[in-house]
C-alpha positions in Angstrom: 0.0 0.0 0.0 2.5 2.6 0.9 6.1 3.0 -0.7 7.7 3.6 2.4 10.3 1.8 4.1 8.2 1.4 7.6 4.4 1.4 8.4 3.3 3.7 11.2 1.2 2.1 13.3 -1.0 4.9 14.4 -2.0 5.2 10.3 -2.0 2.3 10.1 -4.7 1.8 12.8 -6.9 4.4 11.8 -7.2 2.8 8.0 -8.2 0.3 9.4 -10.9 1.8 11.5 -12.4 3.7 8.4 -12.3 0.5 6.6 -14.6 -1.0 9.1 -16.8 2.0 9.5 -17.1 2.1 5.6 -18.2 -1.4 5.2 -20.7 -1.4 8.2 -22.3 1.3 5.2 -22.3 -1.3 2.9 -19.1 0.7 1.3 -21.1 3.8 1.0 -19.6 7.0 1.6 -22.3 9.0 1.5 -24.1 7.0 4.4 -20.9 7.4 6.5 -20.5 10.7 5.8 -24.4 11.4 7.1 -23.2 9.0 10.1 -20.5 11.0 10.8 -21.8 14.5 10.4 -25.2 12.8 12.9 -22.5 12.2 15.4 -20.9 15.2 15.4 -24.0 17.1 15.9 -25.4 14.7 18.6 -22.3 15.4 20.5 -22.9 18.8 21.5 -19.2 20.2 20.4 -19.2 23.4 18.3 -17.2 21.5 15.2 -15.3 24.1 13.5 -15.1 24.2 9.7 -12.1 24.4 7.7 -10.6 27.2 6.4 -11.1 28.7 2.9 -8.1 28.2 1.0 -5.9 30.8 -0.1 -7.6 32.6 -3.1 -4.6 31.8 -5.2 -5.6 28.4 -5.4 -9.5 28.6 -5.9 -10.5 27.5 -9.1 -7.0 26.8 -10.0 -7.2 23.2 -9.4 -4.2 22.2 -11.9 -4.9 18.4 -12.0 -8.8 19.4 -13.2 -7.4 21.7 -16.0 -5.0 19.4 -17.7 -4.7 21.6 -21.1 -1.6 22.1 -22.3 -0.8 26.1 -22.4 -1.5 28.1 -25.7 
């Protein structure tokens, strides 16, 4: 799975917990995603959203415009 010379444990842990949690939705991320979001907001905590990104690299996404310059 990974080119690197060791596995971290901790990573390699928490793969393994999303691969359980995924196939408990039969393999659906949307359902998980719902599940997640659900527990998040039946936890009480404020969940803080992430950042915008830097408008530098909004809409300039250079894998999704693969065209060769003019």
């Amino acid at each position: 799975m990974s080119d690197l010379p060791f596995e971290d444990p901790v990573v390699k842990e928490i793969h393994a917990i999303r691969a359980e949690m995924l196939a408990e939705c039969g393999g659906d991320l949307h359902v998980l995603l719902d599940q997640v979001k659900a527990r998040q907001k039946a936890s009480g905590r404020k969940v803080r959203p992430s950042p915008s990104p830097p408008p530098a690299l909004v809409g300039n996404n250079s894998r999704a415009n693969d065209t060769p310059p003019s």
